[in-house]
Phi, psi and omega in degrees: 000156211258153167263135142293166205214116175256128211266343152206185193209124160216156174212186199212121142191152206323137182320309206289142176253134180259105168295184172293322199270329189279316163302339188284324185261042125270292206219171199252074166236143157212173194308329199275332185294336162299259185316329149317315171271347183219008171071003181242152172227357165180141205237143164266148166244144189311155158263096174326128187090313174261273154009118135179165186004272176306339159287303167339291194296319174283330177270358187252320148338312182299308154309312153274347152304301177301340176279319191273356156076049168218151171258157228271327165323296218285341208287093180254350164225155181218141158247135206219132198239090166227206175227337207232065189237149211287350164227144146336273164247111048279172136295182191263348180293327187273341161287334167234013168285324187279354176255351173263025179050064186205078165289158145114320187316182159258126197262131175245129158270146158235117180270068180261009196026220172357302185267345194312327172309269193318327163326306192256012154270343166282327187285304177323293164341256199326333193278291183285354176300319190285326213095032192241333162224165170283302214244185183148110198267135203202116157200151145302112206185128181210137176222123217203011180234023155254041175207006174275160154248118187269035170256160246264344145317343160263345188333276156007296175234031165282328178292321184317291168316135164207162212225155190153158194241123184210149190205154182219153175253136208216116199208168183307169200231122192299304216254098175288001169293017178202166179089195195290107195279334138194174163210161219218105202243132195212156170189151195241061161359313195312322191248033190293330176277014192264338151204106184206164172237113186304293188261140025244123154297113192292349185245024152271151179303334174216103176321324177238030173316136167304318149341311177278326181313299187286312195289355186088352173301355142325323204269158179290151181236128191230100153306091179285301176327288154321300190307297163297328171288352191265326180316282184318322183293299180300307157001285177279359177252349171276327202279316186309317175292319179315311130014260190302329187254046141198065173018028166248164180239176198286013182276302224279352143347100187231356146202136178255129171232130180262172169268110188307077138264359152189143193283348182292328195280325187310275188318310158335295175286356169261000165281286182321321162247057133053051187269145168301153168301323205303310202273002129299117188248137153225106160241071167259302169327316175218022160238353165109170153270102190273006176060224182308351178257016204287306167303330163275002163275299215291320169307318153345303185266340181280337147321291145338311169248045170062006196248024142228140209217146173313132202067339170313145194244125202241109165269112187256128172203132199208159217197132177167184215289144216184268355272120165245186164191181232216094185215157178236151171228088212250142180232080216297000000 
């Protein structure tokens, strides 16, 4: 059976940047009441008329093709992980097969929020394991602040949410001592509502009611308490398990990239597993929590500043609404 390999990494996000001060002349917040709770002090958001999805996504695609030194042709499945896709129905995947020129492939939407990156290196994994594709288009994409409520009732998570794109190209692996070593996917129902967006819901009598509208079932709804407390646990049990089934320990580590939901749940898991800053990547302090796209960003960029290298041993780990989570274990 073949190891996939992921053969390059890019990502994209919107020029505007929204500071902490700028949210404040929104809503009754300010920068130190933020970064205390959440480690960001500035986030990007879409430009309406230029901006969506798919564009994010064509453009951090585009990058990782070049990096993996392929044209978009070579390209034979796309797996596509969002929340946010620029239509109700198609999904997004079908949207950005047609702006990358690649007609005919099989396009997967996954909605996994949070965990949706890793949810769709895993299915891509299972694709190239069989032999069943070569190539394998794996991205990330959210636009997610044309959908907060940015009134002082929303506050919580209007600061949080942020839009951006990461995408990895994902191909058979020469050296089977490297590349993707397992992943390991879990989720609990029971609490799907501590973070969600009720509406719009297909088994109201009218979806799109002025009703529904005025109550606010539109807006992401977040139990952040619950939510932090499920975090720190799953987290460290995901990443652990990945760890024991594939007999290494967490010293042998050489970069953890979490899903930027918030730097406190960050910082928690690397003191509980007593990880040095080198072997931690965060970039939330200044993109935000992008949901499906924080990881395949954030690989993107640790790459880029060198601080992932060939052989290096890569943990992906990620927790959300669901609730599910998540971790990958890479041998780069």
């Amino acid at each position: 059976m073949n190891n996939s390999k992921i053969l390059g990494v890019g990502h994209y996000v919107p020029e505007r940047i929204v500071t902490n001060d700028e949210l404040s002349e929104m809503m009754d917040t300010n920068n130190e009441w933020i970064v205390e709770r959440t480690g960001i002090e500035e986030r990007r958001w879409f430009t309406p008329g230029f901006d969506t999805v798919t564009s994010l996504s064509k453009n951090a695609s585009l990058m990782a093709l070049e990096r993996a030194g392929l044209q978009a042709s070579e390209i034979d499945f796309i797996v596509f992980a969002t929340i946010t896709p620029d239509y109700y129905v198609p999904g997004n995947g079908v949207l950005l097969q047609r702006e990358l020129g690649i007609p005919g492939i099989g396009a997967l939407d996954i909605r996994n929020a949070c965990s949706g990156f890793i949810y769709a290196l895993s299915v891509a994994d299972q694709f190239i394991k069989t032999g069943m594709y070569q190539k394998i288009l794996v991205v990330g994409a959210e636009i997610q602040s044309s959908g907060l409520d940015k009134s002082d009732e929303g506050r919580s998570s209007a600061v949080i949410f942020a839009d951006g794109a990461g995408a990895v190209i994902l191909g058979k692996a020469e050296n089977q001592n490297t590349g993707i070593l397992s992943t390991h996917l879990h989720a609990d129902g029971t609490y799907a509502e501590e973070l969600y967006c009720k509406d719009p819901g297909s088994s109201r009598e009218d979806r799109f009611s002025q009703d529904l509208f005025d109550s606010g079932s539109f807006f992401l709804k977040m139990n952040g308490n619950v939510v932090f407390k499920h975090a720190i646990v799953r987290f460290i049990e995901v990443i652990n398990e990945a760890l024991e089934a594939n007999q290494l320990s967490k010293e042998e580590i050489d970069l953890l990239v979490p899903h930027q939901a918030n730097l406190r749940i960050s910082q928690y898991i690397q003191q509980k597993l007593k990880m040095p800053d080198e072997k931690v990547f965060n970039n939330i302090m200044n993109l935000g929590n992008t949901t499906g796209a924080t990881i395949p960003i954030a690989l993107s960029e640790a790459w880029e500043q060198g601080r992932i290298k060939e052989g290096d041993l890569v943990c992906l780990a990620a927790f959300g609404s669901g609730f599910t989570w998540a971790s990958a274990l890479i041998r780069w």
